[in-house]
C-alpha positions as CSV (number, residue, x, y, z in Angstrom):
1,X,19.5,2.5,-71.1
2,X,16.4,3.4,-69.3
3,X,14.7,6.6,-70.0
4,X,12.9,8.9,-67.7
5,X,10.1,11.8,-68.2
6,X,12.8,14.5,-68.8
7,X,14.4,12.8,-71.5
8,X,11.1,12.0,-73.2
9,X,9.5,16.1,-72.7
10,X,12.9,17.0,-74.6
11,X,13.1,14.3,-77.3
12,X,9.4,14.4,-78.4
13,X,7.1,17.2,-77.0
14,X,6.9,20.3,-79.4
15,X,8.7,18.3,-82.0
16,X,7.1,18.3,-85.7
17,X,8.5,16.2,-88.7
18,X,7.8,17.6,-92.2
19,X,6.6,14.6,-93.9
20,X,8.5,16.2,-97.5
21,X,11.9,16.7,-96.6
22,X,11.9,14.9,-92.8
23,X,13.4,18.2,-90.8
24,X,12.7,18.3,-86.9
25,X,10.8,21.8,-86.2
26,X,10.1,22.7,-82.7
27,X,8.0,25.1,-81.3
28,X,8.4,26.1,-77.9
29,X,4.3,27.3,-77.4
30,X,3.4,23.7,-77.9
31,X,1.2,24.6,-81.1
32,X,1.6,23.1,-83.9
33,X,3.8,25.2,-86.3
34,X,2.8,26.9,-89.4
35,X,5.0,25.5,-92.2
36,X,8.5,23.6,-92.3
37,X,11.0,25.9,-91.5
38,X,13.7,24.4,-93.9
39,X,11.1,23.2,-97.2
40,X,7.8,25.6,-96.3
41,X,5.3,22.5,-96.6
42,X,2.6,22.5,-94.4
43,X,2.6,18.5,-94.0
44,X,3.7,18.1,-90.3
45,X,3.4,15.2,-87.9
46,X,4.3,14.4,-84.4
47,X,7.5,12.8,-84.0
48,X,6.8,9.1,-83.2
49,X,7.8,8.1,-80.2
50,X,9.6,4.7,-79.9
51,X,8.0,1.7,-78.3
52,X,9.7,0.1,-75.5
53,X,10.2,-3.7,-75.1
């Protein structure tokens, strides 16, 4: 299944993964957010995107 720029800007842009407890958090400005809105760590990455084959 081939993937386009849409689908890619909603899966992965403004989307952080607390590295303690793995929850998605978004934020819609594009900043990165504060703390993890389900543990309150401050430990945030970017959500890897996948590599394609």
């Amino acid at each position: 299944m081939a993937r386009f720029e849409e689908a890619d800007a909603r899966l992965f842009k403004n989307v952080w993964v607390c590295m303690r407890c793995s929850a998605k958090n978004r934020n819609s400005a594009g900043a990165k957010p504060r703390k993890c809105r389900k543990c309150g760590s401050k430990r945030l990455r970017l959500k890897h995107k996948t590599k394609k084959a």
